[in-house]
CHARMM-style PDB file with segment names, atoms N, HN, CA, C and O in Angstrom:
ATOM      1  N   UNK     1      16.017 -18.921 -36.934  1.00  0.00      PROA
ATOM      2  CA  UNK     1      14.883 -18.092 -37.233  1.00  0.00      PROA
ATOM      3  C   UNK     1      13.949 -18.146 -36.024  1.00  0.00      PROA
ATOM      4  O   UNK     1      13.442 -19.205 -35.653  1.00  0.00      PROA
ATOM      5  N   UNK     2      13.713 -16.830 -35.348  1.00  0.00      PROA
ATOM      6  HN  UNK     2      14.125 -15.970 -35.650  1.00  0.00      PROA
ATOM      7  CA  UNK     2      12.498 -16.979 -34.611  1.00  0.00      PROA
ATOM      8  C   UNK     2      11.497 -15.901 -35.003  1.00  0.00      PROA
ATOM      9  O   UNK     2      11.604 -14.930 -35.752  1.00  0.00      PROA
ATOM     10  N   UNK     3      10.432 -16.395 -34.222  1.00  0.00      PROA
ATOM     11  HN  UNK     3      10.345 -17.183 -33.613  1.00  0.00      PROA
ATOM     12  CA  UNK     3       8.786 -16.072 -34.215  1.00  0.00      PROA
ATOM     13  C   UNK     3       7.929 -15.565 -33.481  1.00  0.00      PROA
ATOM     14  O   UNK     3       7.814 -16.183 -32.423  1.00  0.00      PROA
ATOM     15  N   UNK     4       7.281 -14.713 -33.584  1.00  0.00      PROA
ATOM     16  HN  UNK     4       7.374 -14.211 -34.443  1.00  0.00      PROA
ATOM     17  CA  UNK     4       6.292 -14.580 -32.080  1.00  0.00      PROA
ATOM     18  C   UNK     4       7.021 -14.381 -30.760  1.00  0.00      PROA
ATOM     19  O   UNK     4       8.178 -13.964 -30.696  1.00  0.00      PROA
ATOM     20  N   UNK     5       6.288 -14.699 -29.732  1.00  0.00      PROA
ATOM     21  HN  UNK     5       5.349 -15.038 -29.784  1.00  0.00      PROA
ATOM     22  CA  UNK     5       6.947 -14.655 -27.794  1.00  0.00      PROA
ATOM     23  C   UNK     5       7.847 -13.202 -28.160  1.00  0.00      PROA
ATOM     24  O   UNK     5       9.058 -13.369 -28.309  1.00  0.00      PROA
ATOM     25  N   UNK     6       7.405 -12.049 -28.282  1.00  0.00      PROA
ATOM     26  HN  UNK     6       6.421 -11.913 -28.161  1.00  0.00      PROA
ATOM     27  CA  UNK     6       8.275 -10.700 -27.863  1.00  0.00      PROA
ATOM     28  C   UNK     6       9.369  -9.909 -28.920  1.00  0.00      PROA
ATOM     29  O   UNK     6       9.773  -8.746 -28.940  1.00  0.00      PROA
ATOM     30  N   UNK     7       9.761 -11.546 -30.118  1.00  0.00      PROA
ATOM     31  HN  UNK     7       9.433 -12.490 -30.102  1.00  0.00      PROA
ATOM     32  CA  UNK     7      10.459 -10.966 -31.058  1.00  0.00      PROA
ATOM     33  C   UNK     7       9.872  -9.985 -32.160  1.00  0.00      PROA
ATOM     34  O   UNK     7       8.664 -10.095 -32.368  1.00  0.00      PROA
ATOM     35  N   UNK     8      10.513  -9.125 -32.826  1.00  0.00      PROA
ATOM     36  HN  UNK     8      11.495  -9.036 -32.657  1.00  0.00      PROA
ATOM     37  CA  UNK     8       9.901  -8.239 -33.775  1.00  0.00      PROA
ATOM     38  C   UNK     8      10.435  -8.941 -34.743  1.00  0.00      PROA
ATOM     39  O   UNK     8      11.437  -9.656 -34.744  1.00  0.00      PROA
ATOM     40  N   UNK     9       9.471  -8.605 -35.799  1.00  0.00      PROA
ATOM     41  HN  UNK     9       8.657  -8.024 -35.798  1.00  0.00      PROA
ATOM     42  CA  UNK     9       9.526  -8.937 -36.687  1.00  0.00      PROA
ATOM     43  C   UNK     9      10.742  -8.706 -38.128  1.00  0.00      PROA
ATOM     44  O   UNK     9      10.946  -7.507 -37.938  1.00  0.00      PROA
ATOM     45  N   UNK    10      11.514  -9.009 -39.211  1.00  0.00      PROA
ATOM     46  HN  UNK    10      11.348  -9.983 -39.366  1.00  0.00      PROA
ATOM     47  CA  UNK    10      12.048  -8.376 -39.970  1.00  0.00      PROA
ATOM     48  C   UNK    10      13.545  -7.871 -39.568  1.00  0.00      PROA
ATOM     49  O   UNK    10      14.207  -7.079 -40.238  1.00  0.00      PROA
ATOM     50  N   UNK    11      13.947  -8.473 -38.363  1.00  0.00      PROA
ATOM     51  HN  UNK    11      13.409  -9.117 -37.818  1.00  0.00      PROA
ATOM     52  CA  UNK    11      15.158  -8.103 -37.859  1.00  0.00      PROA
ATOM     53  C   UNK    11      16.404  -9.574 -38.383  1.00  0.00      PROA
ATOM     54  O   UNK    11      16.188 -10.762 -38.624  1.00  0.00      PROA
ATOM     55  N   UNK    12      17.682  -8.744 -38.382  1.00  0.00      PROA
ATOM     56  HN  UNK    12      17.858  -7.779 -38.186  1.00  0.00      PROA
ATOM     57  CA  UNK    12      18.790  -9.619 -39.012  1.00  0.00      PROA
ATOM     58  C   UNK    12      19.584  -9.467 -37.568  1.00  0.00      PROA
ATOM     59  O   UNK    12      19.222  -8.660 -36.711  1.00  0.00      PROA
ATOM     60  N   UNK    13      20.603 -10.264 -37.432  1.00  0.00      PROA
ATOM     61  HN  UNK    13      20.897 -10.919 -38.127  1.00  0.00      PROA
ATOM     62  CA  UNK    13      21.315 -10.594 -35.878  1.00  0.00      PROA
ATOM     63  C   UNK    13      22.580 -10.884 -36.300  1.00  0.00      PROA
ATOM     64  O   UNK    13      22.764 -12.099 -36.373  1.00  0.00      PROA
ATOM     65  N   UNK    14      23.591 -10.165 -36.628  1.00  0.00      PROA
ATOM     66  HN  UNK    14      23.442  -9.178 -36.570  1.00  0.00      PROA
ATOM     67  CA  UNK    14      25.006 -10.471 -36.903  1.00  0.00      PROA
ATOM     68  C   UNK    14      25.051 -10.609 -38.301  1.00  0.00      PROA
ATOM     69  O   UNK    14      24.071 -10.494 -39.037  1.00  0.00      PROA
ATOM     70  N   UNK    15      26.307 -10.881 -38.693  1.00  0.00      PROA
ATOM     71  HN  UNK    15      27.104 -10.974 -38.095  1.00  0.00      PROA
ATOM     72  CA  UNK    15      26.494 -11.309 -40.273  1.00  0.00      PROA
ATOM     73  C   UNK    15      27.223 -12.450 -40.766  1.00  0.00      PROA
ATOM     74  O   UNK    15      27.527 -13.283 -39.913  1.00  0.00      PROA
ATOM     75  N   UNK    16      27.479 -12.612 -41.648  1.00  0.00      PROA
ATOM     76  HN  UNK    16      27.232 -11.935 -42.341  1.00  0.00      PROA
ATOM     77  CA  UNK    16      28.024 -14.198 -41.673  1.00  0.00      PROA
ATOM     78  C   UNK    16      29.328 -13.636 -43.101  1.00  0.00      PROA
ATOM     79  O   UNK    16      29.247 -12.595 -43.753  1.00  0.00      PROA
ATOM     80  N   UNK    17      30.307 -14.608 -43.212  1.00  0.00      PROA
ATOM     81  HN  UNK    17      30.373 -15.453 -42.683  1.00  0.00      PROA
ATOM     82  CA  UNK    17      31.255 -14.362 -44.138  1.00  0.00      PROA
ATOM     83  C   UNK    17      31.049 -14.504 -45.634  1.00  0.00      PROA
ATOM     84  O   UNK    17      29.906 -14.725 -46.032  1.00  0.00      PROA
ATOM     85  N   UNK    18      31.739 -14.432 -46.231  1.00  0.00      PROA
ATOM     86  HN  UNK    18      32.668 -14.253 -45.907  1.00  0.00      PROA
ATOM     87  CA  UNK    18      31.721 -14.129 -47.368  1.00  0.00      PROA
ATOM     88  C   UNK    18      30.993 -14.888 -48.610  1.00  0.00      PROA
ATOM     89  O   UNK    18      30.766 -14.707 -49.807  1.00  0.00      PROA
ATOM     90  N   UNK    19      30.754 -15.918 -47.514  1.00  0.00      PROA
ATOM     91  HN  UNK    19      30.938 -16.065 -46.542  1.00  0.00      PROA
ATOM     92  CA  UNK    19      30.460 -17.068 -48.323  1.00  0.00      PROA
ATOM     93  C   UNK    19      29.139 -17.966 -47.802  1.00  0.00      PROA
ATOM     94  O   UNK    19      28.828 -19.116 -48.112  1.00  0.00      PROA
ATOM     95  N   UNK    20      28.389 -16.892 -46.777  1.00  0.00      PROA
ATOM     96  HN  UNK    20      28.642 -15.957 -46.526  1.00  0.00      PROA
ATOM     97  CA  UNK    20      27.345 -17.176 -45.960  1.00  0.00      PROA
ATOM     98  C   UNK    20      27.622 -18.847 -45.463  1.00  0.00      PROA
ATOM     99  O   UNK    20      26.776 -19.733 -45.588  1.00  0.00      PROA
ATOM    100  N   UNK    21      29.028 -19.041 -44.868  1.00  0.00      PROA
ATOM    101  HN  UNK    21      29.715 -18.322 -44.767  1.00  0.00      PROA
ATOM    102  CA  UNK    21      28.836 -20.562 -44.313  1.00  0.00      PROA
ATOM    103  C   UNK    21      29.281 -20.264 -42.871  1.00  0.00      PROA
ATOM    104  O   UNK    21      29.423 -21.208 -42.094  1.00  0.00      PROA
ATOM    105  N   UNK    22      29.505 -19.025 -42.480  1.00  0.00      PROA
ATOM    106  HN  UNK    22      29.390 -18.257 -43.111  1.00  0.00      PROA
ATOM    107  CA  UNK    22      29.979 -19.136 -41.153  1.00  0.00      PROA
ATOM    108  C   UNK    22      29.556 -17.530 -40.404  1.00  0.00      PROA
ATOM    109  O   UNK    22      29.536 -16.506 -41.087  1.00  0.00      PROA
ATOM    110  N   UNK    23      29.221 -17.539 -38.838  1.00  0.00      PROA
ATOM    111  HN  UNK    23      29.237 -18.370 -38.283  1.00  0.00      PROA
ATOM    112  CA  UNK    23      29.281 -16.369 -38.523  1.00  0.00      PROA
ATOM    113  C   UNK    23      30.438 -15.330 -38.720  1.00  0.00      PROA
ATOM    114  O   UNK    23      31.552 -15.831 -38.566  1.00  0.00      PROA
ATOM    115  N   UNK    24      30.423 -14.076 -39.008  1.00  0.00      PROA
ATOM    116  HN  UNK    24      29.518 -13.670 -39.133  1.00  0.00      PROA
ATOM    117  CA  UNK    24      31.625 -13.176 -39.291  1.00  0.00      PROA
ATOM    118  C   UNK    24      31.720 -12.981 -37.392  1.00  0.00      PROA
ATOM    119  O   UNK    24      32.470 -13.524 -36.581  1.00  0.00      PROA
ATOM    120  N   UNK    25      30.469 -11.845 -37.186  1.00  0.00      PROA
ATOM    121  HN  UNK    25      29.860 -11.403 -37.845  1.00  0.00      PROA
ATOM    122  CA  UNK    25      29.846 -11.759 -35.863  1.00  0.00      PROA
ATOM    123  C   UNK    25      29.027 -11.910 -35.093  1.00  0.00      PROA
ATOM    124  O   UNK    25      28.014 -12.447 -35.541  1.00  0.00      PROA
ATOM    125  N   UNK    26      29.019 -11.555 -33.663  1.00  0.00      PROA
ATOM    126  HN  UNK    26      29.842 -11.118 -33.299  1.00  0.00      PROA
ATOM    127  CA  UNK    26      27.128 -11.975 -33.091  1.00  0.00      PROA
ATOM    128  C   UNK    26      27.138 -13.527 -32.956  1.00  0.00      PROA
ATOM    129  O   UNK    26      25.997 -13.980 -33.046  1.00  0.00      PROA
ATOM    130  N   UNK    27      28.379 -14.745 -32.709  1.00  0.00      PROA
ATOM    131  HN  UNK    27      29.307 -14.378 -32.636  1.00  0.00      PROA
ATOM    132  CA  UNK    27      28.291 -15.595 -32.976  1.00  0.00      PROA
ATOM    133  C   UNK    27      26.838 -16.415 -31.749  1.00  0.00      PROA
ATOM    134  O   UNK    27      26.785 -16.367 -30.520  1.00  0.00      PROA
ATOM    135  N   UNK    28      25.922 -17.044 -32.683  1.00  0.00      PROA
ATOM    136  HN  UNK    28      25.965 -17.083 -33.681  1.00  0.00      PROA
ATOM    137  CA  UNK    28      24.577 -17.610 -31.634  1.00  0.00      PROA
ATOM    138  C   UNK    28      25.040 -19.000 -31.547  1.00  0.00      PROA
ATOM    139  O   UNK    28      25.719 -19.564 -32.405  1.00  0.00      PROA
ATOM    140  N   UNK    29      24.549 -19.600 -30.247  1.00  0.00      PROA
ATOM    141  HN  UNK    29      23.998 -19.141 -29.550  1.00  0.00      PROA
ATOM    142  CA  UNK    29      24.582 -21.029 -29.870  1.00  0.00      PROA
ATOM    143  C   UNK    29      23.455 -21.294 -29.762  1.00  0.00      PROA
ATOM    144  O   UNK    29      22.685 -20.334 -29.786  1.00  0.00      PROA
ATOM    145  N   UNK    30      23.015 -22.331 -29.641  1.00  0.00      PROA
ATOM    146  HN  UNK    30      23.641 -23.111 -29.621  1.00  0.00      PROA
ATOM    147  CA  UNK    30      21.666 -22.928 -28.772  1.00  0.00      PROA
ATOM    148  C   UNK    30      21.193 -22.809 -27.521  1.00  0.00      PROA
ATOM    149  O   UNK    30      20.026 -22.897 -27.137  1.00  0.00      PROA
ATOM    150  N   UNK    31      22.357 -22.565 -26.797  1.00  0.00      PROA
ATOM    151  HN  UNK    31      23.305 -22.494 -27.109  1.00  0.00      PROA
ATOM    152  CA  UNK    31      21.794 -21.890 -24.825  1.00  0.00      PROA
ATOM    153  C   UNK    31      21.189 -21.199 -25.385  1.00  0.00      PROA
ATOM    154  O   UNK    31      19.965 -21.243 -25.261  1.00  0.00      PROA
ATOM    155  N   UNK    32      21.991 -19.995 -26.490  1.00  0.00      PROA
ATOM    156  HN  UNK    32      22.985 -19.960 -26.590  1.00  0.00      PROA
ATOM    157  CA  UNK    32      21.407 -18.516 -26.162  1.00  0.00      PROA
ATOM    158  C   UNK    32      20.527 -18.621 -27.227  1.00  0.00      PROA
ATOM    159  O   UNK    32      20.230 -17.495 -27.626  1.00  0.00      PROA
ATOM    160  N   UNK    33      19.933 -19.596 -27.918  1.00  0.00      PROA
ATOM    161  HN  UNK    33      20.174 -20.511 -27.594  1.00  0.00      PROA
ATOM    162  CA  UNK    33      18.472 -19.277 -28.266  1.00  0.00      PROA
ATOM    163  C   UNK    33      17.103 -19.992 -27.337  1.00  0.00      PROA
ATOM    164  O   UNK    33      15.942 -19.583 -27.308  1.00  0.00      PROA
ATOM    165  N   UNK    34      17.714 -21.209 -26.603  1.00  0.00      PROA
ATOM    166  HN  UNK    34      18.657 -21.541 -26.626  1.00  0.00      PROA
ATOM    167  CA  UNK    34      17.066 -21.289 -25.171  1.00  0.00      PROA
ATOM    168  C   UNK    34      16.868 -20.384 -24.136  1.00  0.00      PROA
ATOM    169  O   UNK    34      15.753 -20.241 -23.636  1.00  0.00      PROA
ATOM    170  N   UNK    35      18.014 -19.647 -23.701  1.00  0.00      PROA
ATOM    171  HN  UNK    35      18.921 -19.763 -24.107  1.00  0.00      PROA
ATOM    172  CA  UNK    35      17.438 -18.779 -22.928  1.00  0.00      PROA
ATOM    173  C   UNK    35      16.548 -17.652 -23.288  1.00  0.00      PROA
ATOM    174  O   UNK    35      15.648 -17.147 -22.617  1.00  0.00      PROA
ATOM    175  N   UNK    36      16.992 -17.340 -24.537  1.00  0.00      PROA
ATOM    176  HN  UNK    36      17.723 -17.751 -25.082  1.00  0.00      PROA
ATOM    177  CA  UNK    36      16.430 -16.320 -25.137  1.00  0.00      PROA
ATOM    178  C   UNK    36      14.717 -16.849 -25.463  1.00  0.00      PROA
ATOM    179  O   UNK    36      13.936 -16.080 -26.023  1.00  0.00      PROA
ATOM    180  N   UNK    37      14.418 -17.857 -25.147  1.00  0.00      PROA
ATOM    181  HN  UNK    37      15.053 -18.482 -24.692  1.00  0.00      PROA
ATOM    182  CA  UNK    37      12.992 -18.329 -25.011  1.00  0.00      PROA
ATOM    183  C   UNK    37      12.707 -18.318 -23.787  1.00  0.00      PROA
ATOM    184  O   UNK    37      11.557 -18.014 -23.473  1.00  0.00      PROA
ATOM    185  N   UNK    38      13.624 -18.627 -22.824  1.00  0.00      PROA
ATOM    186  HN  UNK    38      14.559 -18.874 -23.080  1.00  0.00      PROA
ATOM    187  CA  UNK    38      13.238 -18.706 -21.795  1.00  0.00      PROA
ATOM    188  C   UNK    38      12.732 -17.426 -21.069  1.00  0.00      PROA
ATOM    189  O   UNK    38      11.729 -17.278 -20.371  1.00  0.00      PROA
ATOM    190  N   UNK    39      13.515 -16.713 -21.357  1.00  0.00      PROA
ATOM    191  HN  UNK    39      14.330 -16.833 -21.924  1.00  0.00      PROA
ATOM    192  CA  UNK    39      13.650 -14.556 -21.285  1.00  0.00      PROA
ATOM    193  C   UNK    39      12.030 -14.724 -21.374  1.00  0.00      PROA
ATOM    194  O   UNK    39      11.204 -14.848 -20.470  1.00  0.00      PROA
ATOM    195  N   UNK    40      11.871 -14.683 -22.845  1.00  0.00      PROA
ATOM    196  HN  UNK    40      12.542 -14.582 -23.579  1.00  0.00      PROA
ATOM    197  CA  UNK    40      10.444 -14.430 -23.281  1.00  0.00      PROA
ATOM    198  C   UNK    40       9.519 -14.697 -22.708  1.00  0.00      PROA
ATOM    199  O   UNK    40       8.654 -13.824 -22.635  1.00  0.00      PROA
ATOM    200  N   UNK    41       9.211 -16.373 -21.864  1.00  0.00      PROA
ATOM    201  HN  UNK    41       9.913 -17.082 -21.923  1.00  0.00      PROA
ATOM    202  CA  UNK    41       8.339 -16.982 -21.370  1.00  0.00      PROA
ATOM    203  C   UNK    41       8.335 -16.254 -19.684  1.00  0.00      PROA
ATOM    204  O   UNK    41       7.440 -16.503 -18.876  1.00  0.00      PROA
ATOM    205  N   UNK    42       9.331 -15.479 -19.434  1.00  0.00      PROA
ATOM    206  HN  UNK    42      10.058 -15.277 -20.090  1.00  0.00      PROA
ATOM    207  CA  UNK    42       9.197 -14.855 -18.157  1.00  0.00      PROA
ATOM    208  C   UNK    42      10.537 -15.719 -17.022  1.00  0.00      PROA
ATOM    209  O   UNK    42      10.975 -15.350 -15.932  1.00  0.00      PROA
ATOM    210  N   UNK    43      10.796 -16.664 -17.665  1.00  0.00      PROA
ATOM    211  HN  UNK    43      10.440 -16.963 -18.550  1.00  0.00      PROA
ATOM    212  CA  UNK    43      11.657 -17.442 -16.555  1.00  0.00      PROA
ATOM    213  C   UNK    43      13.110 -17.590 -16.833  1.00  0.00      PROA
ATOM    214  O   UNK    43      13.816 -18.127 -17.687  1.00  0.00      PROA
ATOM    215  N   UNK    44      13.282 -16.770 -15.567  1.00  0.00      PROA
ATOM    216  HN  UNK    44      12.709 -16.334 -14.873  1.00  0.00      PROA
ATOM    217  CA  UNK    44      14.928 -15.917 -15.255  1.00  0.00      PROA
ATOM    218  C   UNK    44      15.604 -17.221 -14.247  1.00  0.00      PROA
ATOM    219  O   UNK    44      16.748 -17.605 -14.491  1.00  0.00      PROA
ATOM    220  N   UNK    45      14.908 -17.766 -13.268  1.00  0.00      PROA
ATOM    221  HN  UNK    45      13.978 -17.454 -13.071  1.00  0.00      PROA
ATOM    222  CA  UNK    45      15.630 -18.331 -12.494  1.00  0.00      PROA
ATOM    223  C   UNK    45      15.713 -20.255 -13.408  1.00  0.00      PROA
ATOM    224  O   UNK    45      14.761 -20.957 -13.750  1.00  0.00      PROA
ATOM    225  N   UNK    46      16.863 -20.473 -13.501  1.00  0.00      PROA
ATOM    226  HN  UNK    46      17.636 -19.903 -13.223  1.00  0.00      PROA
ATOM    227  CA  UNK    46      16.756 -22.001 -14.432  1.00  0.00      PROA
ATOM    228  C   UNK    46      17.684 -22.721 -13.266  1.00  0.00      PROA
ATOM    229  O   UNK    46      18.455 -23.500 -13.826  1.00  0.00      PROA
ATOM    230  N   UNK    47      17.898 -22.719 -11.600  1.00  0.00      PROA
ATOM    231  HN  UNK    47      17.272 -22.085 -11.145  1.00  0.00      PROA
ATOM    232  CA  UNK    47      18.570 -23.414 -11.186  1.00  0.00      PROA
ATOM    233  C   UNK    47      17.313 -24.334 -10.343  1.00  0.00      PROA
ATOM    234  O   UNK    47      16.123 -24.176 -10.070  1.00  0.00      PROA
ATOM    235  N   UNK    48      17.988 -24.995 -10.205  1.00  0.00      PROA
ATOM    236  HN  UNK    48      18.955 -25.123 -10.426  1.00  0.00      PROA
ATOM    237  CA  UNK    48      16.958 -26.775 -10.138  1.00  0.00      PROA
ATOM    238  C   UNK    48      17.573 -27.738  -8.977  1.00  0.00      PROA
ATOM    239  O   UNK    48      18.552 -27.270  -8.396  1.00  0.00      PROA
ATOM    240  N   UNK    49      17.179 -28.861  -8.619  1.00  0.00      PROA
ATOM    241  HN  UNK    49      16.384 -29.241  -9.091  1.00  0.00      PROA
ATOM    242  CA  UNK    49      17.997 -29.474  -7.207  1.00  0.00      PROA
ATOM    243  C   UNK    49      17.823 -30.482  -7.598  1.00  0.00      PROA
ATOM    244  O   UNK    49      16.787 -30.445  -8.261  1.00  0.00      PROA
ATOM    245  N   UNK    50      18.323 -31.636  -7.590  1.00  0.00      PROA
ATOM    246  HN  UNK    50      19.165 -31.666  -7.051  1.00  0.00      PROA
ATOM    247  CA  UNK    50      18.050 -33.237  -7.994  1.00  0.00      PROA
ATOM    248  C   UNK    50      18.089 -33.761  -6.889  1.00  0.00      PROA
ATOM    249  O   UNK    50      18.381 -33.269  -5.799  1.00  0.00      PROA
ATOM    250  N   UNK    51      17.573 -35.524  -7.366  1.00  0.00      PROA
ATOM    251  HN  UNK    51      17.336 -35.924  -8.252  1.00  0.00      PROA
ATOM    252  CA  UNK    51      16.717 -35.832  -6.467  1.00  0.00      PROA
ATOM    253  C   UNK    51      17.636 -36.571  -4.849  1.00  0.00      PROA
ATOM    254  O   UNK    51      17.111 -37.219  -3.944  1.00  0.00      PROA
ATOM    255  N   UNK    52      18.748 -36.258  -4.957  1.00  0.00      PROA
ATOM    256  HN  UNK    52      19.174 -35.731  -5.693  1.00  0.00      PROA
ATOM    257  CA  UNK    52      19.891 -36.166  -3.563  1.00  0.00      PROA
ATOM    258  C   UNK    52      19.960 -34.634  -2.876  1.00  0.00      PROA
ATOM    259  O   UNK    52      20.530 -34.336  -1.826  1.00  0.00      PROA
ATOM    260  N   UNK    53      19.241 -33.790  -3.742  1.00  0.00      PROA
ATOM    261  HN  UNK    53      18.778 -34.032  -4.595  1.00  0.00      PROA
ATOM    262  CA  UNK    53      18.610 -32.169  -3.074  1.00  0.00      PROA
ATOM    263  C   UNK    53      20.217 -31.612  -3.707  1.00  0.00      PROA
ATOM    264  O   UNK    53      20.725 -30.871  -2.866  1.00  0.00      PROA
ATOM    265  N   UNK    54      21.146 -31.790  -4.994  1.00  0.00      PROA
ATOM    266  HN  UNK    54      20.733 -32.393  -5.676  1.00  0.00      PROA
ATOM    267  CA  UNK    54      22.514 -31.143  -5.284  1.00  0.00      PROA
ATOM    268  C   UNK    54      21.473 -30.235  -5.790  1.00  0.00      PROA
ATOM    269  O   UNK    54      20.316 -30.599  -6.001  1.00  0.00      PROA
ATOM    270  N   UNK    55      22.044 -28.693  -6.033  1.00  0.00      PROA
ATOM    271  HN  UNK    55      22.983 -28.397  -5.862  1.00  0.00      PROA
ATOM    272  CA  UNK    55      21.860 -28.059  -6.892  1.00  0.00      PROA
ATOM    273  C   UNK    55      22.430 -28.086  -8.624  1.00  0.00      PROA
ATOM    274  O   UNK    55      23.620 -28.244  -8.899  1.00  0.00      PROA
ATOM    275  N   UNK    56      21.724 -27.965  -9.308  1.00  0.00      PROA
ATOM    276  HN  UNK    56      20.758 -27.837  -9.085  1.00  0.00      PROA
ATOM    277  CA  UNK    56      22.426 -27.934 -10.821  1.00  0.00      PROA
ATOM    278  C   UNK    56      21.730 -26.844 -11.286  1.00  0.00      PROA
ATOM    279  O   UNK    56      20.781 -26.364 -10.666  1.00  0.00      PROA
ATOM    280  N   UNK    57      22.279 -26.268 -12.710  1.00  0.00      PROA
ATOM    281  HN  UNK    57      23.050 -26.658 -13.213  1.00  0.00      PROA
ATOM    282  CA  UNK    57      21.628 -24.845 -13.320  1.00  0.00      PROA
ATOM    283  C   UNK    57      21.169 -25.328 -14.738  1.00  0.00      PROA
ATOM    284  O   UNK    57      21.884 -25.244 -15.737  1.00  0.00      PROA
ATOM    285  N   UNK    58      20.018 -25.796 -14.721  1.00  0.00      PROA
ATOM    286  HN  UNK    58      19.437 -25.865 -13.910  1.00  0.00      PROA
ATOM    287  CA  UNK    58      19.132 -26.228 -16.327  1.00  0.00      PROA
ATOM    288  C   UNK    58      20.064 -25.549 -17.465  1.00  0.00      PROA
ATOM    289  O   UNK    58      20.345 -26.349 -18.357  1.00  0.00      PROA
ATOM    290  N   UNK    59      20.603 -24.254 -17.632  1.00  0.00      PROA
ATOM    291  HN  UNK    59      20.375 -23.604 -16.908  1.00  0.00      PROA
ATOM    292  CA  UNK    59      20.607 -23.763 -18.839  1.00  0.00      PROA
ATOM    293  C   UNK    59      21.748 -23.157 -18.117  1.00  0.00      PROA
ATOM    294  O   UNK    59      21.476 -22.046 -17.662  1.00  0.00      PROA
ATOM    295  N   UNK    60      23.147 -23.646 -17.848  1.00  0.00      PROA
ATOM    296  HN  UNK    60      23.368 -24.548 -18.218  1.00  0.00      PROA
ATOM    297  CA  UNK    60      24.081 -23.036 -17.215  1.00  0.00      PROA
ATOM    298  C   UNK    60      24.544 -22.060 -18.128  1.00  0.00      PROA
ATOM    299  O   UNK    60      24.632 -20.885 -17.773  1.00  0.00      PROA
ATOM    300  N   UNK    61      24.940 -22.541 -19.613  1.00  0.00      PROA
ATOM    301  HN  UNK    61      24.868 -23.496 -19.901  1.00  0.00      PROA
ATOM    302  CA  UNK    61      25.810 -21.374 -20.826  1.00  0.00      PROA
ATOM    303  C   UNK    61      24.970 -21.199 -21.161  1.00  0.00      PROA
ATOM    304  O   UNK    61      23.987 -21.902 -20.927  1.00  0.00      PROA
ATOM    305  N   UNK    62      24.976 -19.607 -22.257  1.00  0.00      PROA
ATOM    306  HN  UNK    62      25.774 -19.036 -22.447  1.00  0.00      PROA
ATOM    307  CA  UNK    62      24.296 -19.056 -22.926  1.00  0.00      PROA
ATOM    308  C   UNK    62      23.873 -17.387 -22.580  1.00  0.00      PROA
ATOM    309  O   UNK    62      24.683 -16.958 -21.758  1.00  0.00      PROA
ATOM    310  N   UNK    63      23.179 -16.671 -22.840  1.00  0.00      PROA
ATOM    311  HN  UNK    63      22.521 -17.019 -23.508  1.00  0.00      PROA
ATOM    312  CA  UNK    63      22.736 -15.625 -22.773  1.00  0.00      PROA
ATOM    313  C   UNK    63      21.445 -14.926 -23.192  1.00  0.00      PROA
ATOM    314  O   UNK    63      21.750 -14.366 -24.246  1.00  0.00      PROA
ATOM    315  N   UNK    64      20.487 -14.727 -22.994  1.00  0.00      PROA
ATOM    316  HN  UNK    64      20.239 -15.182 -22.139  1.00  0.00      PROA
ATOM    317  CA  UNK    64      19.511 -14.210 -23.505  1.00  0.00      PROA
ATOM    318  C   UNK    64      20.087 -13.109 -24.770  1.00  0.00      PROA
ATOM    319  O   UNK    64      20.927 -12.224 -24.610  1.00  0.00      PROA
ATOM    320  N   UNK    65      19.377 -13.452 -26.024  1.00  0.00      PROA
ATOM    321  HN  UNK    65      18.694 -14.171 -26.154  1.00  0.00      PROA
ATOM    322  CA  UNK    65      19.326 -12.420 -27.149  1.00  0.00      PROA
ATOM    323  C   UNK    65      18.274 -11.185 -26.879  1.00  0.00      PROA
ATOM    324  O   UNK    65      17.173 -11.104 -27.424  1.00  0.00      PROA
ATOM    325  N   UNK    66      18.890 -10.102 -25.805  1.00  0.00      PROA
ATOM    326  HN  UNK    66      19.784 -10.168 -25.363  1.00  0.00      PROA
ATOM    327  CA  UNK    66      17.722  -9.082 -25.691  1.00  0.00      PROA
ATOM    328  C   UNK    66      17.772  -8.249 -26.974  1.00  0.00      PROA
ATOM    329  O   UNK    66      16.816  -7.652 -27.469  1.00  0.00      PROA
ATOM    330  N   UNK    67      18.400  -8.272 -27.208  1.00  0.00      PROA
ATOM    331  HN  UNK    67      19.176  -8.757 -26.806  1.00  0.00      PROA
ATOM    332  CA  UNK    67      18.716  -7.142 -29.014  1.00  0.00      PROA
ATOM    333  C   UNK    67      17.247  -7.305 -29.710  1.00  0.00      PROA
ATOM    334  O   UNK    67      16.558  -6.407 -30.193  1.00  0.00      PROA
ATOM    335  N   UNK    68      16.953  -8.737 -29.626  1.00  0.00      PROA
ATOM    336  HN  UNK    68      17.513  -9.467 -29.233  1.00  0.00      PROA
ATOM    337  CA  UNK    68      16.098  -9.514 -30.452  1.00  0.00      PROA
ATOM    338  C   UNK    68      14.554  -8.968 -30.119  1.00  0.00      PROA
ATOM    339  O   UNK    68      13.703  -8.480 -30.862  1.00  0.00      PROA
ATOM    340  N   UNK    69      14.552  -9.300 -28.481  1.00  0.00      PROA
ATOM    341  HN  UNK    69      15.243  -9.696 -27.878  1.00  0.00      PROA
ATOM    342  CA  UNK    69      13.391  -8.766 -27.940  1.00  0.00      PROA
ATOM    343  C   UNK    69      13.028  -7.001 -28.119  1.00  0.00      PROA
ATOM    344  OT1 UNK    69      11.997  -6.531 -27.638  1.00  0.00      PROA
TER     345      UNK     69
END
C-alpha cells in the first residue's frame, strides 16, 4: 500500500489469484517499491563508491512503478 509522494489515490496494481494468496500479474518486489520511492523523491542516479573508491549501485534490481505515479 502506498501514500502521498506523487501516488494517486484509489488505484489497484495487478491482480492476485483466486484465492488472493499470490500475484496472478504485475508481480511487485521491494526494489521496485524502493525505487519507486526513490522516482518520487527525485533521485534517479543510486550508484555510490565505497570507501576503496569501487563503484556499487544502492538499488541495483527493481524498477520504478511509473503506472502508479
Amino acid at each position: 500500500m502506498l501514500a502521498g509522494g506523487g501516488i494517486q489515490g484509489g488505484q489497484t496494481y495487478g491482480t492476485s489469484d483466486k484465492h488472493a494468496g499470490y500475484p496472478a500479474d504485475q508481480r511487485v518486489t521491494p526494489s521496485d517499491i524502493a525505487k519507486t520511492v526513490y522516482h518520487a523523491m527525485g533521485i534517479h542516479d543510486l550508484s555510490a563508491t565505497d570507501n576503496q573508491n569501487r563503484p556499487y549501485n544502492l538499488q541495483e534490481h527493481g524498477r520504478p512503478l511509473l503506472e502508479l505515479l
